[in-house]
C-alpha positions as CSV (number, residue, x, y, z in Angstrom):
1,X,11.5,17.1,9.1
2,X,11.7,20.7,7.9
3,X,9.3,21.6,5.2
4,X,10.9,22.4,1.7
5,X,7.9,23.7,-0.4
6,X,5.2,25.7,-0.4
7,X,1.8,24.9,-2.4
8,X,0.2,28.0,-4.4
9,X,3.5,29.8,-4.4
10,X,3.4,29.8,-8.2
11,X,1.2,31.5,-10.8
12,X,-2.3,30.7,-8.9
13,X,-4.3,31.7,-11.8
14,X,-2.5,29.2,-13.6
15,X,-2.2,26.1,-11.4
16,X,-6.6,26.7,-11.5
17,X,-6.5,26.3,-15.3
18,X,-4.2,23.4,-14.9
19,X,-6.2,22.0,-12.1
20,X,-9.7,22.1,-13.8
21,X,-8.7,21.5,-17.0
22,X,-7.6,24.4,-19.2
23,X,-4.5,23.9,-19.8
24,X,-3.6,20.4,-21.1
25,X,-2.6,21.6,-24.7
26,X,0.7,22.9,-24.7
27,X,0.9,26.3,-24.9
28,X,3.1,26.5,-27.9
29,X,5.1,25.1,-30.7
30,X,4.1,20.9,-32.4
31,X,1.1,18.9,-30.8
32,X,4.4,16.7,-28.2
33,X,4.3,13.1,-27.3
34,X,3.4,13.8,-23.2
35,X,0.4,15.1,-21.6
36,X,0.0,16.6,-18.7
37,X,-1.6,13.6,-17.0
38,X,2.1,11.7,-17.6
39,X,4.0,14.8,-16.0
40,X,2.2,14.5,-12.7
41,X,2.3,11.1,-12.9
42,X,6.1,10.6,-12.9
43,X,6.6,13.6,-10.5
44,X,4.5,11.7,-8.0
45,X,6.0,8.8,-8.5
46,X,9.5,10.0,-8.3
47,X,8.5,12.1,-5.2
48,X,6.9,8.5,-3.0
49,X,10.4,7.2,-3.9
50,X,13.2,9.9,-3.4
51,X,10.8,12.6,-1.4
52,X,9.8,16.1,-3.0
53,X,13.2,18.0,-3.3
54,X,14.2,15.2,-5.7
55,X,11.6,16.8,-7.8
56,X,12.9,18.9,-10.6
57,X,12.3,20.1,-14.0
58,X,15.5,18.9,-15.3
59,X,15.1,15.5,-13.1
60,X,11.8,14.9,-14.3
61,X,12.6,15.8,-17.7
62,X,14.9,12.7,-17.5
63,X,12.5,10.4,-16.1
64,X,10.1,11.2,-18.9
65,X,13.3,10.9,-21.7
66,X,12.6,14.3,-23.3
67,X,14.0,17.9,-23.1
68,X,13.2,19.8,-20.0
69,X,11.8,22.7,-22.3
70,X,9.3,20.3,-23.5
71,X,7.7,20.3,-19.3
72,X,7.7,24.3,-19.9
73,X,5.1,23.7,-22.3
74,X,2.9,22.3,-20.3
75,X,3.1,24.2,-17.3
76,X,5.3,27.1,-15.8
77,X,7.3,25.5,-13.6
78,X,8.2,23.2,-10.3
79,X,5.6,25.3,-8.2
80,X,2.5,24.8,-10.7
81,X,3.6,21.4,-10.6
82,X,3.4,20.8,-7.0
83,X,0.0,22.1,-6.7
84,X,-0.7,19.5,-9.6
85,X,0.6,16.4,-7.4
86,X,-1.3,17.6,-4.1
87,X,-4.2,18.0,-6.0
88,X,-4.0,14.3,-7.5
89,X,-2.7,12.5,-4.4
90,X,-5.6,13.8,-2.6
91,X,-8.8,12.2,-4.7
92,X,-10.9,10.8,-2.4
93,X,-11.0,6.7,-1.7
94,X,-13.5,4.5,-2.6
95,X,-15.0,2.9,0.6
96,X,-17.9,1.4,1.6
97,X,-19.2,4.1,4.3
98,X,-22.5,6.1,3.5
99,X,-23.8,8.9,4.9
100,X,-26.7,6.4,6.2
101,X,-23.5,4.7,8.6
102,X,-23.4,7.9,10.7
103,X,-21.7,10.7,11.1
104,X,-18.7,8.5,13.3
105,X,-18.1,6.7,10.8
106,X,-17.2,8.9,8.5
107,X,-15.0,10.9,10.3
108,X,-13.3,7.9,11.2
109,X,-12.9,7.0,7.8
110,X,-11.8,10.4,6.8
111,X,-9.0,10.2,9.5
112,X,-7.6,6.5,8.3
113,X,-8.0,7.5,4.7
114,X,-5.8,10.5,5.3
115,X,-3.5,8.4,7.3
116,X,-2.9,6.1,4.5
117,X,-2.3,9.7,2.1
118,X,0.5,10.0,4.3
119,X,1.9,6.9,4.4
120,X,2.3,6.4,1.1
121,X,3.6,9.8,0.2
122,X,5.5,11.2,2.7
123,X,6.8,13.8,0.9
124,X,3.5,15.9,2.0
125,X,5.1,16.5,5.4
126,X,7.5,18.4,3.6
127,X,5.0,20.5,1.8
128,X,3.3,24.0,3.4
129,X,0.1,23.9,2.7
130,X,-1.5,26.5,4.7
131,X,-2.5,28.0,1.4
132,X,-4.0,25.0,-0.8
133,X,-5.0,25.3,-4.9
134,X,-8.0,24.3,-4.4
135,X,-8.2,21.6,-7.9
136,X,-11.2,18.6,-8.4
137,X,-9.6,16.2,-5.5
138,X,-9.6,18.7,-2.9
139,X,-12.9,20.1,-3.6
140,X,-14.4,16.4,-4.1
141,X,-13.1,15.6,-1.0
142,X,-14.6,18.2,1.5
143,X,-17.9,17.8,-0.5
144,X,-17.5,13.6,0.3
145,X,-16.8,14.6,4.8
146,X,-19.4,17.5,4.9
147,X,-21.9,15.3,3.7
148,X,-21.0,12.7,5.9
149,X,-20.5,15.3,9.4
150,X,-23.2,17.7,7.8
151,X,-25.9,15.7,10.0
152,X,-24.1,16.7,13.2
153,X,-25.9,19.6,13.4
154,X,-22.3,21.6,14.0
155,X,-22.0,24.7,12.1
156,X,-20.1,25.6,9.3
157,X,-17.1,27.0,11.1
158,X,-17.5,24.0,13.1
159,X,-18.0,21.5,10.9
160,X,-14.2,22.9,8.9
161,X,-12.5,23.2,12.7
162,X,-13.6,19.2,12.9
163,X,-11.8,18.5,9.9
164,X,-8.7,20.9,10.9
165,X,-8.9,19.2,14.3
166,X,-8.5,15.8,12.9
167,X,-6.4,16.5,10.1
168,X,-3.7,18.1,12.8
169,X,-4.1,14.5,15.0
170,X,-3.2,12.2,11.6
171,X,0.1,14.7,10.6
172,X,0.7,14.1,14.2
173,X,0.7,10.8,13.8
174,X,2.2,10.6,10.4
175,X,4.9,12.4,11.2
176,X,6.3,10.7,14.3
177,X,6.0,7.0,11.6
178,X,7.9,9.1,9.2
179,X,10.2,9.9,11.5
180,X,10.8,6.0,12.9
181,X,11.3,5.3,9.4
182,X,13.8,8.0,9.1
183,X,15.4,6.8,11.7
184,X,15.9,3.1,11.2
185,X,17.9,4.1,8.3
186,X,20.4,5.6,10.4
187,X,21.9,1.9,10.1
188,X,21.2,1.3,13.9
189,X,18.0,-0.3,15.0
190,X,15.4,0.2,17.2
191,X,16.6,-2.6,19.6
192,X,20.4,-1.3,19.6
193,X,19.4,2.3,20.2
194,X,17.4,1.1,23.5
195,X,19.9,-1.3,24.2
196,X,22.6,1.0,24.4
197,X,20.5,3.1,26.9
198,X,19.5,0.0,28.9
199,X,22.4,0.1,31.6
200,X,22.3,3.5,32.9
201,X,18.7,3.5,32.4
202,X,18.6,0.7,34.9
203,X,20.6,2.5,37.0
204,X,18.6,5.6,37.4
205,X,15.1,3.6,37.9
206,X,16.7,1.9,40.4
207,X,17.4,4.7,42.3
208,X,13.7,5.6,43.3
209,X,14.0,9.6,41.7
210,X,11.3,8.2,39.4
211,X,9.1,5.9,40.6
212,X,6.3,6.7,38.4
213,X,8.6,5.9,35.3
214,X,10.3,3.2,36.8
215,X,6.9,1.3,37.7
216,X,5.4,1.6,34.2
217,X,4.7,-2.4,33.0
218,X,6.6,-3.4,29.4
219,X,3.7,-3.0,27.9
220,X,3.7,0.8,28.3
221,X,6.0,1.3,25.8
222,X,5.1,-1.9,23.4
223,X,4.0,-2.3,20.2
224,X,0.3,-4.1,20.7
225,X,-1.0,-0.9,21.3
226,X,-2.9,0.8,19.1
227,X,-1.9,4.8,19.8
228,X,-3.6,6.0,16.9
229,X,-6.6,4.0,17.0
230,X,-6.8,5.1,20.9
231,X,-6.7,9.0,20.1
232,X,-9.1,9.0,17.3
233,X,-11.5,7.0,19.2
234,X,-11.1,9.9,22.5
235,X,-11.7,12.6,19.8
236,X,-14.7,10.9,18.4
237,X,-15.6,10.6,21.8
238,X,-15.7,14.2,22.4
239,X,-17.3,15.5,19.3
240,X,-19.9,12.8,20.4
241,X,-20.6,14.4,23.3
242,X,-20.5,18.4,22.0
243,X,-22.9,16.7,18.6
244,X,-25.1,15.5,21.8
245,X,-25.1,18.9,23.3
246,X,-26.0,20.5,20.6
247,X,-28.9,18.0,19.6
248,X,-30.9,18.9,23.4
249,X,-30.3,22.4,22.9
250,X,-32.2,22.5,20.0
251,X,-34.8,20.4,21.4
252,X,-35.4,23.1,23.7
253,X,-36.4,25.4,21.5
């Protein structure tokens, strides 16, 4: 799944002005019929349902039945736009989790919410963003998890290598679904692909070279087990324990 775009590789200064809301008059000519708001709209939506590289001026342009000059007046091009749509995909969920709920909690809901980012726009696995546009979402966002993980006790670098941490475990994650889904498009299915391994498979357990492999139960490789649920739960674990640390060293002095 190789990436195909880069966020803030565009005029920066004005993807900001975009962002946080200078920029939604067109910059010249008659008061047009779109807004900005519907232009990010549509390229998200065409982007959940044919991925990011289907995203074009001229495509979108279509979508929207209007001239692709009339986009230009909006905004500069494909690479403002993108920082538009990561921007908007990325508002924070409602849920029900306060800061009152702990710390845990939030970080847990932090990791399922971004699962769910993921899942229903998998076109972000396409996108680098190394270098984000910082826009209203974004910012809203990190100011929703620090004020749940603030009461940790971590400190700031910590509290951002938390989120990095578990932000790297959920692309992880999203990225191996993505690529099951990728896969079961190939036209064969999951069953015919391992059925087509079974006999010599069968073979080489049987042959005592791996006995470790061979002596795994069926439910090693089932479906009732919850992988993701298991590895959030072991990192939560561990910040637990380093959030614990941290709490008796300061009762010592």
């Amino acid at each position: 799944m190789a990436t195909t775009e880069t966020s803030g590789s565009g005029d920066i200064t004005r993807s900001m002005e975009l962002l946080w809301g200078d920029g939604e008059r067109p910059t010249r000519g008659p008061k047009p019929a779109l807004t900005l708001e519907r232009i990010v709209t549509a390229a998200v939506r065409l982007a959940d349902a044919e991925g990011i590289a289907a995203v074009s001026m001229r495509r979108l342009s279509q979508e929207l039945g209007t001239g692709t000059m009339s986009l230009y007046r909006y905004l500069p091009g494909k690479a403002e736009l993108l920082d538009l749509m990561l921007d908007r995909v990325q508002a924070p969920a409602d849920d029900d989790v306060t800061v009152a709920d702990g710390w845990r909690a939030g970080v847990e809901a932090y990791a399922r919410e971004t699962l769910a980012r993921y899942q229903a726009h998998p076109w972000l696995l396409h996108v680098n963003q190394s270098r984000p546009v910082l826009g209203p979402s974004a910012v809203g966002g990190l100011e929703k998890i620090l004020a749940r993980i603030k009461p940790t006790g971590l400190s700031d670098p910590e509290l951002i290598s938390v989120l990095i941490m578990v932000e790297g475990y959920v692309t992880g994650v999203a990225r191996t679904y993505a690529h099951t889904v990728e896969a079961e498009k190939s036209g064969l299915s999951e069953e015919a692909f391992w059925e087509k391994q079974g006999p010599l498979l069968e073979r080489v357990m049987n042959s005592g070279r791996y006995p470790l492999v061979a002596g795994l139960s069926e439910k090693a490789f089932g479906p009732d087990f919850d992988h993701f649920e298991f590895g959030l739960q072991r990192i939560l674990d561990g910040l637990d324990a380093l959030v614990e640390q941290r709490r008796r060293e300061a009762g010592h002095n």
